[in-house]
Steps between C-alpha positions, in 0.01 A plus 500: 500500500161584444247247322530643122883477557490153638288349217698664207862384677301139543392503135898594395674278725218238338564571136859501562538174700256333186783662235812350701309157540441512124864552404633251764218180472420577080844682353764402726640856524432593827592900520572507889661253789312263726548736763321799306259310434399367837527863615212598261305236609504590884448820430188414324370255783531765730288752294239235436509353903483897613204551227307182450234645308753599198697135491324340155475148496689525243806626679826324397544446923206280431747265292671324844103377567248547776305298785439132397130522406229217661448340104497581098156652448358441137403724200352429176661610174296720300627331194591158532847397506546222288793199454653448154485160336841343488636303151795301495648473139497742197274260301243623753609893465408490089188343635424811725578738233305386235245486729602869522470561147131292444359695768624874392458439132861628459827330443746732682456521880736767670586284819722555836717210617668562807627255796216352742611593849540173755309720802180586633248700331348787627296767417593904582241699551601923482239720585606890390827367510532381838517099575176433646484107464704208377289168463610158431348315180328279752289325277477768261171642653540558834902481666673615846582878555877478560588926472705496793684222391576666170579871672834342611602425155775734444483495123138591462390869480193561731470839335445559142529820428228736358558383135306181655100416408255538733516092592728304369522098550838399488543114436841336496753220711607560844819260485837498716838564286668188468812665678322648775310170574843304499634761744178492716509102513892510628382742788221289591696199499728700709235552787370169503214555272374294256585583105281515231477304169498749304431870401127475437430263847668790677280766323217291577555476865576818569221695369284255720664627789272728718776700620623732267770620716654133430422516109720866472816272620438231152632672171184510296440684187252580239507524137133597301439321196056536452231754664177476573228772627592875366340810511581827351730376193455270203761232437496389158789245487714311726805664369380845586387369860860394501645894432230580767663305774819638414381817536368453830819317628340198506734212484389312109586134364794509306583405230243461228474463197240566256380278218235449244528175349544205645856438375646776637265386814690176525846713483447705761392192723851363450666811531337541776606122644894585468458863663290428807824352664635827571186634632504614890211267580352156429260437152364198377318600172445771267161716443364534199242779491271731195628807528191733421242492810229540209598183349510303835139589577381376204672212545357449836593246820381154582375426917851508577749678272508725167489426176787717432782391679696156560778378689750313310646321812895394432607159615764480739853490363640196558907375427716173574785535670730290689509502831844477673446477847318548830606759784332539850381816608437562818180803597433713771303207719760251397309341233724347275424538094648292216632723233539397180821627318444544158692525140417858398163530314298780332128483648238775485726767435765409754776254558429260747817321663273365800167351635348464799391084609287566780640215673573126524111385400473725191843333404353153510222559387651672131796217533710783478878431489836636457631528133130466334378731249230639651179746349533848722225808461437828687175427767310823394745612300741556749669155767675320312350162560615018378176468307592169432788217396556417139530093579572467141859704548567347841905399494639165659665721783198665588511522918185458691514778773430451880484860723568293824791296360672819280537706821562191739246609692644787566412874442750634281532811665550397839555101519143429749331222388211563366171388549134438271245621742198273528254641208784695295638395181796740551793457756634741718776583694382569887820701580386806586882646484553379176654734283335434240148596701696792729458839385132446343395368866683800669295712257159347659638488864534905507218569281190727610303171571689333688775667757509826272859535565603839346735532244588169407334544127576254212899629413564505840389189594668369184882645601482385872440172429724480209793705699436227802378792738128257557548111397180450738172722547600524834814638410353873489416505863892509542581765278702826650486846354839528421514179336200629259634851488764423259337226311525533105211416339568602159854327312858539571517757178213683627464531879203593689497456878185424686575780736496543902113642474378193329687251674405671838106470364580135368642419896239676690202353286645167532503557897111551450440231320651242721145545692288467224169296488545117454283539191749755328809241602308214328433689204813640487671182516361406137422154558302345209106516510537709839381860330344757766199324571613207572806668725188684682312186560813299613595747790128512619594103597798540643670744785816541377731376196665213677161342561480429135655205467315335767157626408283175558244730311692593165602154500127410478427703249777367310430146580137584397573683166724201404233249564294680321717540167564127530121412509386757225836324259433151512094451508424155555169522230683666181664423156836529696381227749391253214852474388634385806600129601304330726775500799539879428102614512509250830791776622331811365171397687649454839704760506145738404321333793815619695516814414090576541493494843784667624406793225138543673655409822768782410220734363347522860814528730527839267140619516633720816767659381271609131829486273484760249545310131777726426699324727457105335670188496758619229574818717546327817704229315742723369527729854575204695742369218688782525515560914541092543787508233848569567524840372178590709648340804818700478332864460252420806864394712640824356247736617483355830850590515414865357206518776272540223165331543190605295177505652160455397297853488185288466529169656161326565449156394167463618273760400209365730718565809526832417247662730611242806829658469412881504613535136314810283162437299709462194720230626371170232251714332518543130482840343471673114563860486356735212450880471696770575681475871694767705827302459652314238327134487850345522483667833136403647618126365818508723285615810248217441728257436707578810168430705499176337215559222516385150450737238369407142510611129123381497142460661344168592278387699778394747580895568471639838526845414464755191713805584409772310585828436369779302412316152461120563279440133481150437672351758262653739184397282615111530557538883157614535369240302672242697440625827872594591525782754641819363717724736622817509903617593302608880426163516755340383691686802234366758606170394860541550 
């Protein structure tokens, strides 16, 4: 192929991958399979990896994200992007119109109402029809550059088309679908990751994320609803900006209506308040807007916002109902949730027949019981949520609840007692083989992170614990071929075996894995508060996994962190201290001058082995919990039975000894790494932390090293500043 036939096949496959992504992410009428598709797309990266200089940066490969970049850099809007003013009743929405009308001279207003978005703003910016920028409103001068971010957006063209105007500033939501963010929050759960709150906390956090690569696996989208800078067209009215964005494929804020009295203002408003239920993503108000851009200049903008818009911001829907009872359910880490069981009730568009109760102090501290009538709403318009009791409707039989005595102290899945770590409101269930916990820790155990056992993905993992082929983690290591070969992983009505190919990968992988770093084994083991850091830092302090329970220096950190809770909860000179009796301050205050001196006394028996704070007193708690417990104790006899014994890759609990014991210049150092490197930075990471370095997300001035590759920006600015010495990948090697 020569180069004039490479770029026109790269500009086909390009326009044709943008069409299919249109009718799959905007119409939901995808034209061709998954696996057509994905063809089309490989086919592409291979054009655009064989001829680099014709890949856009635009390219719909770009939409799975790049290399993490070192920070957000900043750009200034060249016209401001401003905040609307929010009102709260319609008393207030005559006031804004006849404000309207006094300041126009005219007593029609042609106006847009149309629902206010609960995401992030951001602004668009297409240069000759290409994407060039997207900007957050930042504080509505200057905001962060997030493009890369909002290339992975499936929904959003990053072409335009040639019908589009020289520069066009695109200004609209990016949100997550209220479906798609449910669905993402069961999969994090899932791998042990914490869940969000709701739709726009997730859409929040994610663009903030530096690795865009990360951000393509979140289901964000985009819908336009204002512009700002344009060049090369004149837009007269925001309902012909509207027919423009259709035109260019641009996703638009529906529905609206248009108005131009205040009456029929109001009407829409309400309309407005009853459809919003069935839209595909959270709102919390509607937007009231002039329609003609003429009449919104004259009218002008305060510091902050315009004079010709509002919010009218709708309260949230509340109902009584009566609730009926309280279940138990049990999660992935064996917390155990109250669940309150409803009578059926219409809230926000939806009937709600339960609520989440957090747990046993949220209960107390509403006085929640069975057979009250209780107030329920949606928490941003979307978990159901026990606002409050109605004591006025409280019945004579009204039960006070109590988790520990409903389930006996039991877990209902598996009959362990259960326990109320020290500094958790919730309790748990420790039983790592509970069934209840099972299949969602199998999922972690195999994952990439951890023992990256292949082909053990979510269904599978699912059917062989729930066909009794794994009750225990370790169960997999025992697994035959033929045993898998002819497992059914779909129903009795619809087979589908697993197959001799996968279950001879699933065997053979899990052979691997037996010898995998400590660190992956005590991440994989999904112990609560032990995420990878924490895994990384605990096998630098121990030699193998059966140390762990002894470890006189994880039980000083515990001890340590404990102390140190206690002291910073019960102050001896505070408002909380006041109220206590005389005999109880007396306690308090010799228990403090206890607790001082064996915390500094602690404090120094650790300066030599320079704990990392990602592995705390929490952490450490919960990982000797676990291998102290029952549960723990059996696995560890187990795999000394199965001759499995993971071993630190990185073990070096004193840094300082690290030259006396001919260990590599990286052994205790601390390193950041920036720029553009000759191997993934997953990679490099692995290698230093295998030579028993520390590597970290940021510079201080407690940074050995600065590697850098080709790039570094600011990263490499602030280790100059503070003196940190900057390496190259040459020396990292001399090091090693």
């Amino acid at each position: 192929m020569n180069p004039d036939e490479a770029r026109t096949e790269i500009a086909r496959l390009s326009a044709e991958l943008e069409h299919h992504n249109r009718l799959y992410y905007e119409e939901a009428a995808p034209e061709i399979s998954d696996a057509d598709y994905d063809k089309l797309f490989r086919d592409l990266e291979l054009l655009e990896a064989a001829w680099p200089d014709f890949a856009s940066p635009n390219s719909p490969t770009k939409r799975v994200g790049g290399k993490p970049i070192d920070g957000f850099e900043q750009q200034a809007h060249v016209v401001r992007m401003l905040s609307i003013d929010d009102v709260f009743s319609e008393s207030e929405v005559h006031d804004f119109f006849n404000r309207m009308v006094k300041n126009l001279g005219e007593s029609k207003i042609p106006m847009i109402i149309e629902p206010k978005i609960d995401g992030v703003a951001a602004s668009l910016i297409y240069r000759d029809g290409e994407l060039e920028a997207a900007i957050t409103r930042g504080d509505g001068t200057t905001g962060d550059v997030i493009t890369e971010n909002v290339r992975t957006i499936r929904s959003l063209p990053l072409r335009l088309g040639p019908q589009a105007p020289a520069v066009l500033e695109v200004r609209g939501e990016i949100y997550m679908p209220n479906d798609a963010f449910a669905q993402m929050n069961v999969e994090r759960d899932e791998e042990g990751l914490q869940v969000f709150a709701n739709p726009r906390n997730a859409t929040a956090g994610t663009l903030k994320l530096l690795d865009s690569r990360e951000v393509a696996k979140r289901p964000l989208a985009f819908i336009a609803h204002g512009f700002g800078q344009v060049e090369g067209l004149e837009i007269e009215s925001f309902s012909s900006y509207r027919e423009l964005l259709k035109e260019l494929k641009l996703p638009t804020n529906d529905p609206v209506w248009h108005a131009d009295g205040v009456e029929d203002v109001i009407k829409a408003i309400r309309k407005l308040d009853v459809e919003r239920h069935n839209l595909g993503y959270g709102t919390d108000g509607a937007v009231v807007k002039v329609d003609s851009i003429a009449a919104q200049a004259r009218l002008g903008a305060t510091a902050r916002a315009p004079r010709w818009a509002m919010a009218y911001k709708y309260p949230p829907e509340q109902k009584e109902t009566v609730l009926h009872d309280i279940t138990i359910q049990v999660g992935r880490t064996g917390t155990l949730t109250p669940v309150a069981e409803l009578e059926p009730v219409l809230v926000s568009g939806t009937t709600v027949r339960r609520a989440t109760l957090h747990n046993q102090d949220e209960i107390d501290r509403k006085d929640v019981r069975i057979h009250d009538t209780v107030v329920i709403e949606k928490a941003g318009e979307i978990i159901p949520a026990v606002v409050k009791v109605v004591l006025a409707k409280r019945p004579t039989h009204a039960v006070p609840f109590n988790l520990y005595d409903y389930v006996d102290g039991k877990c209902p899945r598996c009959e362990s007692p259960i326990v109320q770590p020290e500094g958790f409101v919730a309790w748990k269930c420790m039983n790592f083989s509970c069934p209840a916990q099972a299949s969602n820790r199998l999922k972690q155990f195999v994952s990439r992170k951890a023992l990256d056992i292949d082909g053990v993905g979510g269904k599978v993992a699912e059917k062989l614990v729930e066909r009794g082929l794994i009750e225990d983690i370790l169960d997999i290591f025992e697994l035959h071929v033929d045993q898998l070969a002819d497992f059914n992983i779909g129903t009795a009505a619809e087979p589908r075996m697993l197959g001799e190919k996968n279950g001879t990968k699933i065997v053979e992988t899990a052979k691997r894995a037996r010898n995998a770093p400590l660190a992956k084994w005590l991440y994989g083991l999904g112990i609560p508060q032990v995420g990878e850091s924490a895994a990384l830092e605990a096998s630098r302090l121990v030699k193998d996994i059966f140390e762990i329970p002894e470890s006189e220096i994880i039980a000083m950190i515990r001890e340590k962190g404990e102390k140190e809770t206690w002291l910073k909860d019960n102050p001896l000179r505070s408002s909380k201290a006041s109220d206590l009796s005389v005999d109880e301050f007396a306690e308090r205050k010799a228990t403090s001058e206890a607790y001082k001196p064996r915390v500094k006394e602690l404090t120094e028996q650790l300066a030599a082995y320079s704990v990392s704070p990602e592995l705390g007193g929490v952490a450490s708690a919960s990982l000797l919990g676990y291998f102290q417990s029952d549960s723990g104790q059996a696995m560890l006899s187990r795999m000394k039975e199965m001759g499995i014994c993971p071993t630190s890759t990185n073990y070096l609990p004193e840094p300082a000894k690290a030259t006396e014991s001919g260990a590599s210049g990286v052994a205790g150092k601390t390193f950041v790494i920036t720029g553009t490197l000759s191997a993934p930075r997953n990679e490099i990471k692995d290698r230093i932390q295998n030579a028993g370095g520390k590597v970290s997300g940021s510079i201080s001035s407690k940074t050995d090293y600065l590697l850098s590759g080709e790039g570094g920006g600011s990263k490499r600015d602030k280790a100059e500043t503070l003196g940190v010495t900057i390496i190259s990948e040459a020396d990292l090697d001399e090091l090693l």
